[in-house]
N, C-alpha and C positions, 0 to 999 in steps of 0.2 A: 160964342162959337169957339171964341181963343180958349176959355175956359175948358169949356167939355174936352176939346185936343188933347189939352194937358193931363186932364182926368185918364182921358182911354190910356194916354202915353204911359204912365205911371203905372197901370195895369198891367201893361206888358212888359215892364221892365220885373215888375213881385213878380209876374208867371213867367219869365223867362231867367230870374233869380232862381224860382221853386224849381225848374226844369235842371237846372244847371246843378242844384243842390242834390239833387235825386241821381242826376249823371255823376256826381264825384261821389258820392255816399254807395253808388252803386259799383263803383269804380275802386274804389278804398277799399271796400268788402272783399273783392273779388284780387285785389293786391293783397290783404292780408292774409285771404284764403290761400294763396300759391304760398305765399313763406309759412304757413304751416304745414302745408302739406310738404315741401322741403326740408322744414325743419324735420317732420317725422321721417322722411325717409334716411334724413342726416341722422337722425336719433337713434336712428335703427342697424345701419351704420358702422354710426360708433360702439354699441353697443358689443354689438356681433364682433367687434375688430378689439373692443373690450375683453372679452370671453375667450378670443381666440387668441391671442397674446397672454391669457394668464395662461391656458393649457397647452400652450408651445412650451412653456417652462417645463417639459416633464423629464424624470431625474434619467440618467442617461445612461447609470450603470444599470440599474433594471433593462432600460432597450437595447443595450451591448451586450450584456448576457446572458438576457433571460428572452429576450425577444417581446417584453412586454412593457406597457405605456402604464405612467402613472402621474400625479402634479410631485412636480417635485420639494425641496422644504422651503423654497422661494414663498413669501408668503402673496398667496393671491388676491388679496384684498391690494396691498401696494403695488401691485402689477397694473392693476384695474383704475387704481385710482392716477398711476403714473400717465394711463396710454390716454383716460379720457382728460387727465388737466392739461398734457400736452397737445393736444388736438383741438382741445376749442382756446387753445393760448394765440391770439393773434398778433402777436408783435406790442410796440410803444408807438408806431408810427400814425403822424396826428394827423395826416393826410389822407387816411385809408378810410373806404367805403364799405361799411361791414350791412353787407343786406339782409344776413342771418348771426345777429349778436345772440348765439347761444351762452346759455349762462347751465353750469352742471349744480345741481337743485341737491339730491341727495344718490350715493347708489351703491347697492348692496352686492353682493357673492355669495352663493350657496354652494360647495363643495360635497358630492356625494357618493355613492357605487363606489368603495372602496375596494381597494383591487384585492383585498384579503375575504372576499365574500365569492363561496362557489360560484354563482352561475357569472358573476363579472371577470371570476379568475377564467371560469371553462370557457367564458365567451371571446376571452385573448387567446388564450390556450386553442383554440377554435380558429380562429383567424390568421393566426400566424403558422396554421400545419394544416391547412385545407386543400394547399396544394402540392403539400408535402407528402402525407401522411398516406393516402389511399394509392399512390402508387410505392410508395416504398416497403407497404404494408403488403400489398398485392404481386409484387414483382418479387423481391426477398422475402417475403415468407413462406406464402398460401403456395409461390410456384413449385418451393423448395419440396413440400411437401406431400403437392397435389399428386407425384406417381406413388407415391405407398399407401395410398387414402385404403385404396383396396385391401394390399394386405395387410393392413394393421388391422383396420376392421376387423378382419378374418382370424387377425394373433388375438386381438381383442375379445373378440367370443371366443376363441377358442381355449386360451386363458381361461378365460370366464367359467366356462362350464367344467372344464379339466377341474380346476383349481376346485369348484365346490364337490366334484364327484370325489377327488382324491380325500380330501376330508373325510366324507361318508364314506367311502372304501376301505380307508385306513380304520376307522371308528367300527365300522364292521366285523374286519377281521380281529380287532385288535376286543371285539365281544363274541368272535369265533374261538376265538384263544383260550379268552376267560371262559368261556362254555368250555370248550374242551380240557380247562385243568380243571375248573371244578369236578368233569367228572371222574376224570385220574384219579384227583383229590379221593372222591369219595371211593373209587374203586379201591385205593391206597387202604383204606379204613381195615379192610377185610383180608388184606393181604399176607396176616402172620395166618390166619383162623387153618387154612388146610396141614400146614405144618405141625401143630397144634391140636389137631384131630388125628393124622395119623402122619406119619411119614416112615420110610415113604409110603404110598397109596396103593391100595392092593386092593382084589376081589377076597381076602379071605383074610382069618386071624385067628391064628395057633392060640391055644392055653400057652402059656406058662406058668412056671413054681412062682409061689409069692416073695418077693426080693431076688430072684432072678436076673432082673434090671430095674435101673432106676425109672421107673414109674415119671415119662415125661409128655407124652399124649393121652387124648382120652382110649384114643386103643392099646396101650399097654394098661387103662384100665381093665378095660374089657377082657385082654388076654388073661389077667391076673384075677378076676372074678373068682372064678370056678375053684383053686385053690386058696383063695382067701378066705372064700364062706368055708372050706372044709376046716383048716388050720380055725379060726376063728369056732368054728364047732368043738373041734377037739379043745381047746381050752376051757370055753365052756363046760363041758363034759368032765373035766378032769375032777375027784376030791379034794377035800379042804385042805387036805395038806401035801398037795401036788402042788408045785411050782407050774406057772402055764411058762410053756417054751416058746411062743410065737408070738410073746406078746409086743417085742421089738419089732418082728418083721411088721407086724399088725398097726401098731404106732405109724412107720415110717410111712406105710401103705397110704393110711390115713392122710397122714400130712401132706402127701406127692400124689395125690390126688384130690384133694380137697384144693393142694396148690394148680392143679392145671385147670380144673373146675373154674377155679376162680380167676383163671387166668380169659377163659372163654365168656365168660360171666361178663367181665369186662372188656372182651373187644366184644358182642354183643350192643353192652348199655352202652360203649364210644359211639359206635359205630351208628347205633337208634338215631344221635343227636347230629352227628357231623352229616352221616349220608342223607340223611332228609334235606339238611340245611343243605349242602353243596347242593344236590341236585334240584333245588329250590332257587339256587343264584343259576346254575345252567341254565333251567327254564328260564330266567329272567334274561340273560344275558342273551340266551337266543331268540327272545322277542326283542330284545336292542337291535341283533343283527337285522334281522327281519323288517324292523324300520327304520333303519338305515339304508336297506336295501330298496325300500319301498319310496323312501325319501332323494334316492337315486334316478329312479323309473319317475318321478317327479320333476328332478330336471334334467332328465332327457329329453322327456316330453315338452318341456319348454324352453327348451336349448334354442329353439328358433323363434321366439319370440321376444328376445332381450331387445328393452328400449334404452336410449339415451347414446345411439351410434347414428343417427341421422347426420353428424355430420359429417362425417368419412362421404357421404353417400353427396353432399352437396359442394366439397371442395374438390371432390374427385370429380366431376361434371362440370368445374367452374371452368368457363373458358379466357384462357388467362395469354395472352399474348407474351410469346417470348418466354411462358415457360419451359422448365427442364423436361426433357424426352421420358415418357413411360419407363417403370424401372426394368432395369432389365437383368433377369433369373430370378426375380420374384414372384412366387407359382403362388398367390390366392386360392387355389384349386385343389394345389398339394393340401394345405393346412386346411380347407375344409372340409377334405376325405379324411382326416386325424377323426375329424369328428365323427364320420363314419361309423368308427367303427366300437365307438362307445358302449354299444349294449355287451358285447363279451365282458363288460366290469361286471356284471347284473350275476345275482344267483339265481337260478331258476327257481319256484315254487315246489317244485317235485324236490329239488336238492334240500331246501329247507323245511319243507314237512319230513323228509326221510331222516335229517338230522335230529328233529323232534322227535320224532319216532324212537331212534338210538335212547333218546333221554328215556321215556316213556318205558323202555326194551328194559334200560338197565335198572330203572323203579318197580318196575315186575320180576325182572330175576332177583333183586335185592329179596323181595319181599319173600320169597320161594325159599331163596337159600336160609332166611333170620327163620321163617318158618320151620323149616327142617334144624336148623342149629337150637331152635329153641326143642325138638323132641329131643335132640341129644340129650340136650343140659338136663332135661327131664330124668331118662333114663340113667344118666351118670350121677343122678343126685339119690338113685337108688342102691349106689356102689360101696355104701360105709356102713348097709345092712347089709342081710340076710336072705332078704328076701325079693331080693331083685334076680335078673336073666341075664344070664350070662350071653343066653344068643340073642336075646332083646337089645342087647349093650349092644355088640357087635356087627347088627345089624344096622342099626342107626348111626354105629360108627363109621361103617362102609358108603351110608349114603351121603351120611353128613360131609364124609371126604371129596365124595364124589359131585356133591354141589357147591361146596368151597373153592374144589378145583375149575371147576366149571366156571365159576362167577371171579374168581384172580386171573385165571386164563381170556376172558372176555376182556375185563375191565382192568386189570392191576398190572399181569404183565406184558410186556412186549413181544409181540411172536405171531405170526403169521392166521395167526385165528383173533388176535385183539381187534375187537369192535370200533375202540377208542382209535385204535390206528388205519382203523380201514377209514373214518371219518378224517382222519388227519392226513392220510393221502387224499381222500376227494377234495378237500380244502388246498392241498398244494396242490392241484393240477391247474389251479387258475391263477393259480401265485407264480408261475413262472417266469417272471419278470422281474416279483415284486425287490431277490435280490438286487441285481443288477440297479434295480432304481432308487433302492435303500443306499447303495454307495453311494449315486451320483449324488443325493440328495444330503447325504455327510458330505460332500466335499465342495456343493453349494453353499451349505451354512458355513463351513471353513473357511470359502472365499468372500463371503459376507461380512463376517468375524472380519478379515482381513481390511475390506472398505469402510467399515465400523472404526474399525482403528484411526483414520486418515480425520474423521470428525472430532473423537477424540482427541488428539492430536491442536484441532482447532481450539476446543472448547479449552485445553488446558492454559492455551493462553493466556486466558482469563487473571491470573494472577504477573502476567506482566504486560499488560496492556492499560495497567492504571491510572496512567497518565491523560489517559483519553475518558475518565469517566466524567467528569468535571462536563467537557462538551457534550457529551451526550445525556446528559440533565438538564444543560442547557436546552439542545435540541429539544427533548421531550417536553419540555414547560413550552417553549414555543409550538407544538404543537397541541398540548392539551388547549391554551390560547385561542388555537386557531379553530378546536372544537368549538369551545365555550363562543368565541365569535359567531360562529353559525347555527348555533343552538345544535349539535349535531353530540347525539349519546356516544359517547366512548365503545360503546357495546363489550363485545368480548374481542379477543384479541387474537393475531394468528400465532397458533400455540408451538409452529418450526415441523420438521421432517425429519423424521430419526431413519435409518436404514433398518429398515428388518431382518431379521437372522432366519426366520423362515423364509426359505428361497420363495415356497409357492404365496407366502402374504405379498412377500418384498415385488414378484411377478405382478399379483394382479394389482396393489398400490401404484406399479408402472402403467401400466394398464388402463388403470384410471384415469391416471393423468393425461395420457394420451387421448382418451375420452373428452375430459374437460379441454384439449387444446383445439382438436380438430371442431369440437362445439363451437368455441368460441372464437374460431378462425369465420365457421359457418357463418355466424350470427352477426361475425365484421362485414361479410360477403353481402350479405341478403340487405344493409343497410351501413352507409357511413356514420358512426354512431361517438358521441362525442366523446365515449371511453377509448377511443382510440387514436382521437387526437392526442389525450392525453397520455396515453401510453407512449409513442410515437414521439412528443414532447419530452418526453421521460428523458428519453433514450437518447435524444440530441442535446438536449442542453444540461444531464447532470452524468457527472463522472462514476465508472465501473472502477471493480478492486482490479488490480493486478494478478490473473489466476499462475502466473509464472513461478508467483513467489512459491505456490505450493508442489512445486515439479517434488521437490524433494521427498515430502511425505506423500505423494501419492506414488512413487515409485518405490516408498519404502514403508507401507502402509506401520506406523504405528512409534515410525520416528519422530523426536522433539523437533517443532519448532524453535528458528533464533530469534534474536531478537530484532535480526530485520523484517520481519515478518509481522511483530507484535508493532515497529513502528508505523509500519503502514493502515493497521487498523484504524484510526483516524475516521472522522465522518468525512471531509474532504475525500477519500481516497474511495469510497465503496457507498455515493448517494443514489447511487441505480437499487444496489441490493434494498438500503434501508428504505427508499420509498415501493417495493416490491413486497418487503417481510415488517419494516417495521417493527425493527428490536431497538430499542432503547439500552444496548449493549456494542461493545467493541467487537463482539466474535460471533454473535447471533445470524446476523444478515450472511455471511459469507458464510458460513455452515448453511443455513439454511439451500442457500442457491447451491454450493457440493452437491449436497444431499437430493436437492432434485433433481439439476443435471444428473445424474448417476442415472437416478431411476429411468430417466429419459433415454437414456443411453440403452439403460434394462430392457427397455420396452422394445425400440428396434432391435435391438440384439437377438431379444427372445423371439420376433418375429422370424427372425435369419434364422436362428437358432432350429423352429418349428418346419422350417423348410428345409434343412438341410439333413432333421431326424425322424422326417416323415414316414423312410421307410423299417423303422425299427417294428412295427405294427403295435403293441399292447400302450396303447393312448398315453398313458399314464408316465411309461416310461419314455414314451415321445416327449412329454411335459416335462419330466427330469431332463433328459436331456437337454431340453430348449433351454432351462431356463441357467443350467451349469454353462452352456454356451454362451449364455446371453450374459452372468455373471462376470465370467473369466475375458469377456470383450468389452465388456462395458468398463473393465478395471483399466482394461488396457487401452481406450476409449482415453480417460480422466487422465491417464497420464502422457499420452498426446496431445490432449487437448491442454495443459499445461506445462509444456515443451515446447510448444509449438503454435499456441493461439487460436490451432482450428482442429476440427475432426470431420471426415467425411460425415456426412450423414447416414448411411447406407452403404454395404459394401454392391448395393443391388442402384445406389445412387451418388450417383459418384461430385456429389454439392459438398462444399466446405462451410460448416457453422460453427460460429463463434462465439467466443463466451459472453457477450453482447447481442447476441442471435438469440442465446434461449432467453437472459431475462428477458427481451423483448416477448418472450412467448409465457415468462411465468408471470409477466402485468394482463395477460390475458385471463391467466387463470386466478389470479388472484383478483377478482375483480370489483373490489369494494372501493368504489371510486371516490366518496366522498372521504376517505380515511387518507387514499392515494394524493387527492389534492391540498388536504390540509398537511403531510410530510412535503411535498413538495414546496409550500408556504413556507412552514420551518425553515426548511435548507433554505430558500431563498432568504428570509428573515438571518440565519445564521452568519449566511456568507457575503453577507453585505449591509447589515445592522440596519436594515430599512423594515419595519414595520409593514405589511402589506395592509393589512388591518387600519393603518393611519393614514393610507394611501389612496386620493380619489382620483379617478378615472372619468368625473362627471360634472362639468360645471354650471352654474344656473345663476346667469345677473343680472339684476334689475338698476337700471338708471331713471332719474326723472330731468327733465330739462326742460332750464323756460325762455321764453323769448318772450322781448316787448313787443309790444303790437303799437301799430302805428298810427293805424287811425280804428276808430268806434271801437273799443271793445265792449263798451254795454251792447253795440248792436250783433257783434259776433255772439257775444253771451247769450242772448235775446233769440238770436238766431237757432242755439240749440246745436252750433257745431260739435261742440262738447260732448253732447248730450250721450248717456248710452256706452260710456269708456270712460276711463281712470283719468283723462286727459280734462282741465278746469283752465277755468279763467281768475286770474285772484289781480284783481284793481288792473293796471294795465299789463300783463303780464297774461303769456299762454304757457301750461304747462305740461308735458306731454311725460306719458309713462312707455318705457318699451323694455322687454327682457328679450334674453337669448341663451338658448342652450350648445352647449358643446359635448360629446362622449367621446373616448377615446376607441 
């Protein structure tokens, strides 16, 4: 009995041992379980507190002056490896209870998204002007120029079509002209032949004795016939040993008529060759006119149909708080009744068939008169016999005069019955104007010539500005860099803005630009687009030239610059222009930006200009005028606005812009942004020897960390906590992997 006791007793001590063993094994599990999962969230942590202390270090001149993040030359591997040895460093002290003995195992840094690569650069560029940029864009710009949206439009096409009819106008007349010398020309051919036949011109013609006169027309032929043949008889007649008496007069007769003969002979054969060919270039030249004219009725007809003005049309309707007030006395209405009144350029069809006709008129008279000149020469070639007609001669003399006269009086001279001149007054009755616009337009190109000068002026620089080529090589290799970094083709280049000496190019080249700005004013409107943070960016954190310096030459177009002028050249002094134009030159960029402003100036000017010569009425000379007014203001424009730092914009708008105003509007036009970004790199690169290219923005790092385990790791193992993630068990020891990313 005592036995069996001890047996069960014994029993229940193993199974209350195995209960016990299973309650601490289950117990241990479940303690080693929480220090891992502390460890990992410690792991994770530090890691993160890792990453975010290396790219705290970022360099501080880029964020003081450029507004942009990057690592700085600290290197980030030592950052990393400082913040995690210090953090799991727990003292000497031998008293302490460590529940999470972390041990740092191995751990790495990945550095990337260097801040000299477009979309990371656009993406700071982006961040740092989002709150910036679309109001300073929308309030200083678009409001500036939201009231002349209208009439520019209107100078815009109205320009437009002017400018191409004037062409064709001028091209016309100018093969109305050449039609009507050629047939001058050809009338000129014939112009001795009546003199030459008889002079002066008479219904009748007396005999005369033979050597009576000198023998100088073909009707003193004809008069001297009828005693010729007798005296040339009576010689004949005479015997062998009679002297003939007449045989002088007979000689000389001969000779002085054989010489006017031959004199006829040849304005005939001139006459065959030249009059054909001239009136051969008349006809051609009046099928010029005629399509040119037809090439005019061409754009008339589509004078209301020009694209590429939608944007006038969308900044004009932008509702912009706080903008400027509608302009005021600028008539949109005025300037498109100019265009009204455009078909008066136009030649009628009746007017150019009847001109054809003249041509036609005087190739049939030709033909009539050579007709009849050739029966003369006939009958006068029978003058050195015998046997010719003395009233045959003189019949044909009389006509022959009489259609010589005929066809010099039409064609040759000047005089109240010339054909050529009745055609050359219907031609002036629509040129009425074309004086007065012939002036304006000399004294256009005069004041062009004059603004020409002021660039000139710039570019001669070039020879002392030497000093500055060194950096601007520099520059340039930092930017070709910056291509080659983003794989981005150099392409072609922008090739600058010359001023034009023809007012009506120099006009619509304004014109255009004004096109491309209100476009692209549009195109900002309808969507915040990241070219314009970057633009906007531009414009705050890189330095414009000084346009003061050039008060002197624009008030004196054509004057030397000095050499304080040449020292400001410099890339420091003018990085707005060169990330706008992009000349790898000391005088390029600020020529360049002259030369546009101007035009810009051109453009409104010429608008004012069209309103205030609307009512001269012949279009054309409305266009000379506008554009001599818009010259002579826009000079005088450039050199207040380098006096003085601003210029209204409009005398119809009464807003002040800056020379900081327009490049903000010629990074709009120029808008090749991937080119804009890598000059911007450069500069930054230049003016602070930091590499942006070397420069990361993005961090990625991975720690491993291991803890000892306390109790069962075969059964942790076993358990498969592990399992399924980077995180093992190696002999008693847990290892756990964790990364973290940071971007700036």
């Amino acid at each position: 009995m005592f036995g069996k006791r001890r047996s069960e007793s014994g029993s229940v001590s193993i199974f209350l041992i195995g209960v016990l063993a299973m309650i601490f094994a289950f117990v241990a599990l479940f303690i080693d379980y929480a220090r891992i999962a502390a460890m990992k969230a410690q792991s994770e942590r530090l890691v993160r507190a890792a990453v975010r202390s290396v790219m705290s270090s970022y360099d501080p001149e880029l964020q003081e002056r450029y507004g942009l993040f990057a690592h700085g030359s600290t290197s980030g591997d030592q950052i990393m490896a400082g913040v995690l040895n210090s953090t799991m460093d727990k003292g000497d002290r031998s008293d302490r209870f460590d529940l999470l003995p972390l041990q740092l195992d191995t751990s790495s840094l990945k550095m990337e998204r260097m801040l000299g690569e477009y979309d990371i650069f656009n993406r700071e560029v982006s961040e740092e002007m989002k709150y910036k940029a679309p109001i300073d864009f929308s309030l200083e710009l678009v409001s500036r120029f939201k009231p002349l949206s209208e009439s520019m439009k209107e100078a815009s096409d109205t320009v437009d079509v002017l400018g191409k009819l004037q062409k064709l106008y001028d091209k016309r007349e100018e093969a109305l002209d050449q039609m009507l010398a050629a047939q001058r020309k050809a009338g000129q051919s014939l112009k001795e032949a009546p003199d030459l036949i008889m002079k002066p011109a008479g219904g009748a013609i007396p005999d005369q004795s033979l050597g009576s006169s000198e023998v100088v027309t073909a009707a003193d032929i004809a008069a001297q016939y009828e005693d010729y043949v007798d005296k040339v008889i009576q010689d004949a007649n005479r015997g062998e040993d009679e002297e003939e008496q007449y045989s002088s007069e007979i000689q000389e007769h001969n000779r002085s008529s054989g010489k006017v003969i031959s004199r006829l002979q040849g304005i005939q054969s001139s006459a065959a060759k030249s009059h054909a060919k001239e009136l051969q270039n008349a006809l051609e030249y009046w099928e010029e006119a005629r399509s040119s004219n037809d090439k005019m009725k061409e754009v008339i007809a589509e004078a209301g149909n020009r694209g590429g003005t939608e944007g006038y049309d969308q900044v004009g309707s932008a509702i912009i708080p706080g903008a400027a007030p509608e302009a005021s006395g600028s008539d949109p209405a005025a300037i498109h009744g100019i265009r009204d009144g455009i078909d008066q350029l136009l030649l009628s069809d009746s007017l150019l068939q009847e001109l054809n006709d003249v041509i036609q008129t005087q190739k049939q008279d030709y033909s009539a008169f050579n007709n009849q000149l050739s029966t003369l020469l006939s009958s006068l070639a029978e003058s050195s016999g015998v046997q010719g007609s003395s009233g045959r001669m003189k019949n044909e003399v009389i006509q022959g005069v009489s259609a010589a006269d005929r066809y010099v009086h039409d064609y040759a001279v000047s005089g109240s019955g010339n054909k050529l001149d009745r055609v050359a007054g219907q031609l002036q009755e629509h040129r009425g104007s074309d004086k007065e616009r012939k002036e304006k337009e000399k004294q256009s190109k005069a004041k062009l010539s004059e603004a020409a000068g002021i660039l000139e002026s710039i570019n001669k620089l070039d020879q002392k500005v030497k000093q500055h080529n060194e950096e601007y090589q520099e520059l340039q290799q930092y930017y070709d860099d910056s291509l080659t970094f983003n794989k981005e083709d150099a392409g072609s280049e922008y090739k600058g803005t010359d001023l034009d000496h023809d007012p009506y190019d120099a006009g619509k080249s304004a014109m255009k630009q004004t096109d491309s700005v209100y476009g692209s004013m549009a195109g900002m409107m309808s969507g915040i687009k990241d070219e314009l943070f970057q633009n906007e960016y531009a414009a705050l954190y890189f330095t414009h030239f000084d346009l003061g310096l050039l008060k002197d030459a624009a008030a004196s177009p054509g004057s030397r610059l000095g050499d304080a002028v040449a020292d400001e050249m410099s890339v420091s002094h003018q990085e707005l222009e060169y990330i706008v134009y992009g000349f790898h030159n000391p005088v390029g960029n600020v020529s360049a930006a002259y030369a546009e402003i101007f035009a810009a100036r051109l453009a409104v000017r010429t608008m004012e200009g069209l309103v205030k010569n609307s009512k001269l009425g012949n279009p054309l000379l409305v266009l000379a005028a506008a554009l001599l007014y818009g010259v002579e203001m826009a000079m005088a424009d450039m050199v207040k606005l380098c006096r003085e730092g601003s210029v209204e914009l409009s005398s119809y708008v009464k807003i002040q812009m800056t020379y900081r105003d327009y490049l903000r509007l010629f990074l709009l036009i120029h808008s090749d942004n991937e080119k804009k970004m890598s000059r911007m790199l450069a500069l930054i690169r230049l003016n602070t020897g930091i590499n942006p290219a070397e420069r990361a923005t993005y961090a990625s790092g991975e720690v491993r960390i291991g803890m000892r385990l306390w109790f069962l790791p075969g059964v942790i193992q076993m358990a498969g906590y592990a399992g399924g993630s980077p995180d093992n068990v190696e002999g008693n020891r847990y290892y756990v992997t964790k990364k973290a990313d940071f971007a700036y």
